[in-house]
N, C-alpha and C positions, 0 to 999 in steps of 0.2 A: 519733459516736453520742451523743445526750443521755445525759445519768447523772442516777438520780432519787434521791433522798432520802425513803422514806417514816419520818415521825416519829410514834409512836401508833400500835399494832399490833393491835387489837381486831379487833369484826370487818370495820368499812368499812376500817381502814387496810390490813389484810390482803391483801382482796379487790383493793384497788387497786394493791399490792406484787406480788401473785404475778401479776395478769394482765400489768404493765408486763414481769414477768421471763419471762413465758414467748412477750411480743412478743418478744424477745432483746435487749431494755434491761439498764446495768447496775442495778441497787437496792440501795441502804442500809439497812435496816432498821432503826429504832433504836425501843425500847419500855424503862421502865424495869421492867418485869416480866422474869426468868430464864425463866420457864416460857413465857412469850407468844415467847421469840425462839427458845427450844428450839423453839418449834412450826414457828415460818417460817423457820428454818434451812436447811432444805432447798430452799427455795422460793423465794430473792433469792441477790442477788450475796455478799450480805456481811450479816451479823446482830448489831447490839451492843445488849449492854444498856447503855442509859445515860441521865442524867438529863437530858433537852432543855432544861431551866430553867438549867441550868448551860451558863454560855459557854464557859468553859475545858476543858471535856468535847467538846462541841462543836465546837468549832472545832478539837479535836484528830485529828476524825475525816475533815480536809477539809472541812466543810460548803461556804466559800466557793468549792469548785471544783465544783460541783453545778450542772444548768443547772436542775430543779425541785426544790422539797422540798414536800412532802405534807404537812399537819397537822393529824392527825385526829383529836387526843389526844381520850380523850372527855370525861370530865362537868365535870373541872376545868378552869375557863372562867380563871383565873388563869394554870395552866403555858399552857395553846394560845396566849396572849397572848404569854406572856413567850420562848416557842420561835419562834413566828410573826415578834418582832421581832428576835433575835437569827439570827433566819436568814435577815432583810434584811441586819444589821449585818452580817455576813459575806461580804454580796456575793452573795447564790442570783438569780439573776435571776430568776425567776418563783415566788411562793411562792401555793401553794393550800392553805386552812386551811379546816376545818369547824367551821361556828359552830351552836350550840343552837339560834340564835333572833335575832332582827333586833338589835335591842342589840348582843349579841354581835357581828354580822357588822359594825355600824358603826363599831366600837372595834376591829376586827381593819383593816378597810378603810383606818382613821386611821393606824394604825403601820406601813402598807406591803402591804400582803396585796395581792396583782395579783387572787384570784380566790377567791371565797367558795362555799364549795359544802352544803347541807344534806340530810345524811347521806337524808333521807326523800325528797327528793325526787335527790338523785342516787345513782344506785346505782355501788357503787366500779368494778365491771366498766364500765361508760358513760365512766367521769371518765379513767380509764386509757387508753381507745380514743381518746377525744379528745383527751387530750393530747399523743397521739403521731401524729394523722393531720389534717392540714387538711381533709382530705378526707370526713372521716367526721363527720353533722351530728349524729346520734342512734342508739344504740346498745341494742338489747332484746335480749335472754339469752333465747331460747325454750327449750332444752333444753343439757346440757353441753356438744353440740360445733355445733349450729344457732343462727345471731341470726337478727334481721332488721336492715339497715340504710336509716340513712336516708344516701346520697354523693352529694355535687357528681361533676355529668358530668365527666368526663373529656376534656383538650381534644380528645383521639384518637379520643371518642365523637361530636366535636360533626357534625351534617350529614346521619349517618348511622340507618339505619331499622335496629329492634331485629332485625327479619331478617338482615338483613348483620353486626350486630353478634355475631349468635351467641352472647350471656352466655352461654350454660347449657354450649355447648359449647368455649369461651375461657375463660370465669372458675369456669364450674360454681356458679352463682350463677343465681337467676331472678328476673325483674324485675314486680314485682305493682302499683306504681304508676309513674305519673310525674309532680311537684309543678313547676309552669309559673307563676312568681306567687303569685297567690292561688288559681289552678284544681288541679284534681288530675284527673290522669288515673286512674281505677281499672280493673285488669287491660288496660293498653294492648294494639294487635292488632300483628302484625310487621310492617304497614308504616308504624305511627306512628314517627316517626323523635326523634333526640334535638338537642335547642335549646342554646345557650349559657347558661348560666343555669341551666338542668334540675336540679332535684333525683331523683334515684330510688331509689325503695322496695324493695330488693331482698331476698331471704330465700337462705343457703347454710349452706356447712358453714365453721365459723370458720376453717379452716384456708385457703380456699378467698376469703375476706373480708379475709384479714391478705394477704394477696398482692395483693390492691386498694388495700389501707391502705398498702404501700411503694410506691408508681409515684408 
């Protein structure tokens, strides 16, 4: 099972900690705030206060056994540098940093950073799903326990007409498009069947979506 590292516990760091932990990942939590890790304490594997700018901290706490670390730290564009490199120097095989601003993202990209994400345009619940599912392309939060997803077909789905498929009664999931290319199918009928390649647009209950997300 992956183990993630989230560094910067505001409010994207958060959001991307507690949805990874309540996929049933383990999570690190590290913010140098007492009162920020009192808050997510409850909510990840594990909650330290500690200074990410510090190696010796760091690397105390494992970092290099981690297979992602997260870093979200916010305004100060100096520590997210100096965290985001010491948590290649350690060995994280895949480190995702939030940069301010294209500069930012360039100089993080420079020191190792595998994946740049900006906080506006990804929301932390999205970056979270996707990090833990090849399967899942795009990720929208309609209400606390409903998304909509955007998932590659399934090989198990390929061949077969959404009638026989059953989503709603198999996954309890309902399927609103179907993306073929550059086409979109909108509200497919139950004998358009599904292609190799298919993207589908589906709307459930999260519960019902994370069971999609492990196959």
């Amino acid at each position: 099972m992956k183990q993630f590292a989230v560094i910067g516990c505001g409010r994207f760091g958060s959001s991307v900690a507690r949805t990874l932990y309540g996929l049933g990942f383990d999570v690190l939590a590290i913010d140098s705030n007492e009162d920020t890790i009192q808050n997510i304490a409850d909510s990840v594997t594990h909650a330290v206060q500690a200074d990410a700018t510090e190696e010796n901290s760091i690397k105390s706490l494992g970092m290099g056994n981690f297979d992602v670390a997260i870093i979200t730290i916010g305004s100060n564009i100096q520590s997210s540098i100096m965290a985001t490199l010491i948590a290649k120097e350690l060995g994280v095989k895949y480190v995702v940093a939030k940069a301010q601003n294209e500069l930012h993202a360039k100089v993080l990209y420079k020191i190792g950073a595998d994946r740049i994400v900006f906080p506006e345009r990804d929301m932390g619940v999205r970056l979270a799903h996707n990090l833990v599912s090849s399967n899942i392309l795009d990720y929208i939060e309609l209400a606390p326990d409903y998304s909509i997803v955007e998932i590659s077909a399934l090989t198990e789905w390929e061949g077969e007409s959404l009638r026989d498929l059953n989503m709603r009664a198999k996954y309890g999931i309902n399927v609103m498009a179907i993306k073929r290319g550059t086409e979109i199918n909108i509200s497919p009928s139950a004998l358009d069947s599904v292609k190799k390649g298919d993207v589908l647009v589906v709307i459930g209950h999260n519960d019902d979506i994370q069971k999609i997300e492990k196959k």
